[in-house]
LUMPAGU-430037 format. One record per residue (C-alpha): x, y, z; residue in one letter. Coordinates in steps of 0.001 Angstrom, whole numbers, plus 500000, padded with zeros to 6 digits. Each point is the difference from the previous one (the first is absolute). Example, Ala and Ser with C-alpha at 12.3 -4.5 7.8 and 13.67 -1.06 7.14 Angstrom:
# residues 2
512300495500507800A501370503440499340S
***
This chain:
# residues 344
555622146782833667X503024500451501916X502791497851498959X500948497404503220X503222500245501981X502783497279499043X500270496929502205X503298499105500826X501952497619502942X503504498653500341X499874496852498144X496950501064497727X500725499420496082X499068502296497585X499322499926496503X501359503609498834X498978501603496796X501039503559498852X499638501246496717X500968503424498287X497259502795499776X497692499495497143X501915496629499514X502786501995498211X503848498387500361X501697500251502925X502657497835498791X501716501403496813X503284498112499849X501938497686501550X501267503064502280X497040500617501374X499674496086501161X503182499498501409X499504503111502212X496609499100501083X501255496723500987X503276500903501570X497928502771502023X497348496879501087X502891498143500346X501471502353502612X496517500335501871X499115496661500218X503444499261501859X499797503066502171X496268498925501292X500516496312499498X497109499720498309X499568496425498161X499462500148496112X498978496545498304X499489501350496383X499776503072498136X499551500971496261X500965503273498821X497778501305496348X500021503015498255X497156501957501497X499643497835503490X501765497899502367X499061496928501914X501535499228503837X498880496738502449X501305501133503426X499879499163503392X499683502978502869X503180500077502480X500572502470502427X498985502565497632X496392500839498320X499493498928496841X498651503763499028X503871501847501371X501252497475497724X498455500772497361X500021504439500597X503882499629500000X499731497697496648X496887501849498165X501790503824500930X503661499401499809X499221498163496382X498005502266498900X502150503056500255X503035498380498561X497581498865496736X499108503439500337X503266501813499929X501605497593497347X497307500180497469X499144503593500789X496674499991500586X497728501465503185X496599498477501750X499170496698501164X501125497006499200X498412497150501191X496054500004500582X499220501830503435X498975496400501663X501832497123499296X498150496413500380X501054498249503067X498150496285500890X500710498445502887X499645496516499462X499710496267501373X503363498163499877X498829496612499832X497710500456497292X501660502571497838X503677499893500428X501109498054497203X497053500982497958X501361503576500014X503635499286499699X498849497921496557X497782502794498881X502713503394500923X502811497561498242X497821499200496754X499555504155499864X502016500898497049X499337496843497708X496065500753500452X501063503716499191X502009499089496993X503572501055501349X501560496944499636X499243496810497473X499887497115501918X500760498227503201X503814499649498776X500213503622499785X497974500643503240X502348497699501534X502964502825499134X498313503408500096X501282502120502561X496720502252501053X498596497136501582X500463498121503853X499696496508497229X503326500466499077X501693499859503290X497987497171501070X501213498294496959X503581500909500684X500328501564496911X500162504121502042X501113500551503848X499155502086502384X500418500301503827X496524501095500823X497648497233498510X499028497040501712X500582497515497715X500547496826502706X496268500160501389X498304499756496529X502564496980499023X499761498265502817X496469499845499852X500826497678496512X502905498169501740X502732499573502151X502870499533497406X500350503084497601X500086498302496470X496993498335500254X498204502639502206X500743502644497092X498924497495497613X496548499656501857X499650503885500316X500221500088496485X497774497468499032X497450501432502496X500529503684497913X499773498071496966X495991498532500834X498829504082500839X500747501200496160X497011498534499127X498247501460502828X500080503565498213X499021503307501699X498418498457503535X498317503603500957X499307497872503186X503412500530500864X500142503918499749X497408501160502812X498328498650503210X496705499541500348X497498497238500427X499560499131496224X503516500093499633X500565497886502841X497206497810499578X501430499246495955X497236501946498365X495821500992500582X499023496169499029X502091498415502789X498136503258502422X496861499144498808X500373495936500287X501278500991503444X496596502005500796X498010497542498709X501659497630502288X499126502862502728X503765500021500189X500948503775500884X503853501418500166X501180503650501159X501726501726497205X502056503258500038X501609501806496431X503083500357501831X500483496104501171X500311496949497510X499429497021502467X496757497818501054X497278501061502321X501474498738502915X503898502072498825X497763503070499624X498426499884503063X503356499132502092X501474503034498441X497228502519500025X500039499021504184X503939500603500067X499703503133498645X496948500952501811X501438499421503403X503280502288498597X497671502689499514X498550500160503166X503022499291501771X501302503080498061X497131501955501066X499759499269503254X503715500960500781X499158503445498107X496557500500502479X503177499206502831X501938502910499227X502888497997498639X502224501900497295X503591499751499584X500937501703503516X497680497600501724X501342496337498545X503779501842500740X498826499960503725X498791496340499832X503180498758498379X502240501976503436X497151498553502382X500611496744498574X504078499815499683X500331501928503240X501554503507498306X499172503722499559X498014501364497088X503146501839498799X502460496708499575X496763498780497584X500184502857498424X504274499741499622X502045499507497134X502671497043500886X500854496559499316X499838498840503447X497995496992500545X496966501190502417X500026503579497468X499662497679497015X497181497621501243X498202502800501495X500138501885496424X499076496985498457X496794499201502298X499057503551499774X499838499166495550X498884496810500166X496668501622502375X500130503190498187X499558498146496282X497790496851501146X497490501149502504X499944503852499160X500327499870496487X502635502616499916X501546500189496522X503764498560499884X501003503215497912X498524502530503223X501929497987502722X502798500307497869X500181503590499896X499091500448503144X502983497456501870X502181501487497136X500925496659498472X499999498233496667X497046497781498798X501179496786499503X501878500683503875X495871500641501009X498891496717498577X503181497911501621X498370501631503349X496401498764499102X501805496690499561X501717500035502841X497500501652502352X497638496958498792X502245497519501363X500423501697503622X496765500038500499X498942496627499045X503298498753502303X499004501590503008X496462500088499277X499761503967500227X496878501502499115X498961503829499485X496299499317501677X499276496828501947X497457498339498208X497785499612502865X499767503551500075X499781500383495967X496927497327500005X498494501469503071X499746503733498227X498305498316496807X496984498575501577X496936502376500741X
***
């Protein structure tokens, strides 16, 4: 069976698990972690992509992020390949690292947030790494740490996950930790790890007392949320699909959405097409990405070489694009005229 395409939309957390080909070490040292975090580190803050927690152990890694601008699967190619071939290079060695798909669930916030902050943090004491909760509270391959104050960084939200504890710092850290403290007890929680409706549901008795109560829920392997989440998101990305198809069945490629964006601003093709830092060249550029990567599905890395700029310069246009249009309401098809094409 053909594996599924990933869901993804700005705002959408993910529970991201990668782990090294035949679950063989992809963390050797304490080299090896400090450059896969400073490179994470660096993408996270180029894309401003949100990371609650992370856990890094010696033959997979753990990351809770929410989509920006950016998708979470460019995030993680720029990650997964520029890791991989310094780990390569430094311990002289050749083929893959990482398994060909990592594990990507998208999942509901309200249910699940905390939940999976508790079980990424709790990582390496399950896993043996570190002794206790004292020593947890210290380690430095894990987003715990920095919550704790203990480690900083500038690219882990640490205020969000406090503040959901309390307003004043002492006691909010003091709450976090207690909360951390309850889930070692919990142990492995595979219900944590995948999507699905058994996951979701807590296990086949609670989907089977739910039958029995001719209680039914949607379930997908790639979404950890209830029936209702599921079916929400499944619809989302449903209606992205055929959005996407329908503008391919239009004609629309790159060429095309640059002669929307000079319709719409009033301007030739070529100034869309300019290099500059005037300010009509650099909102056109950045509603030409921001179309280009959302409704066409044009990899960030293409329109990159192709306008002849850097990556991270892309994804600021995304962002920026994103904002012009919702501000003046700009659209690349009416919806009238998208809705009117989709019925029979």
């Amino acid at each position: 069976m053909p594996r599924k395409s990933r869901i993804d939309a700005p705002g959408a957390l993910h529970h991201i698990i990668a782990r090294g080909i035949e679950r063989k070490e992809i963390f050797k040292d304490d080299t090896d972690q400090n450059n896969f975090l400073d490179r994470l580190g660096g993408i996270l803050t180029d894309t401003k992509t949100i990371c609650y927690a992370w856990a890094l152990i010696p033959n997979h890694f753990h990351l809770l992020l929410r989509t920006g601008s950016v998708p979470i699967s460019t995030i993680m190619r720029r990650l997964l390949t520029g890791y991989a071939i310094f780990h390569n290079r430094r311990h002289r060695r050749h083929g893959h690292l990482f398994q060909n798909r990592y594990k990507s669930i998208l999942c509901q916030e309200e249910v699940y947030l905390l939940e999976l902050i508790r079980y990424i943090h709790l990582n390496p004491l399950r896993a043996n790494i570190v002794l206790d909760l004292n020593h947890l509270d210290r380690y430095p391959y894990v987003g715990h740490s920095v919550i704790m104050g203990k480690r900083k960084n500038n690219w882990q939200d640490i205020d969000s996950v406090l503040e959901m504890f309390d307003k004043r710092l002492g006691r909010a850290r003091r709450g976090y930790r207690a909360f951390i403290k309850k889930g070692i007890s919990q142990g492995k929680r595979p219900d944590l790890i995948g999507g699905g409706l058994v996951r979701s549901a807590g296990g086949w008795s609670v989907v089977k007392a739910l039958r029995s109560a001719k209680i039914y829920q949607k379930g997908d392997e790639r979404i950890l949320g209830d029936g209702d989440f599921v079916e929400r998101t499944l619809s989302l990305a449903k209606e992205a699909l055929e959005k996407k198809y329908f503008l391919m069945a239009q004609g629309f490629d790159l060429e095309k959405v640059a002669g929307r964006v000079a319709d719409i601003l009033g301007m030739g093709i070529e100034e869309v097409w300019s290099a500059g830092k005037y300010r009509r060249i650099v909102e056109a550029r950045s509603l030409l990405c921001f179309w280009a990567v959302r409704e066409l599905g044009i990899s960030m890395s293409s329109l990159a070489r192709k306008l002849k700029i850097s990556l991270p310069a892309i994804s600021q246009s995304v962002a920026r694009g994103e904002k012009l249009a919702r501000r003046n309401q700009y659209l690349l098809v009416e919806k009238n005229k998208f809705k009117s094409e989709e019925r029979p």
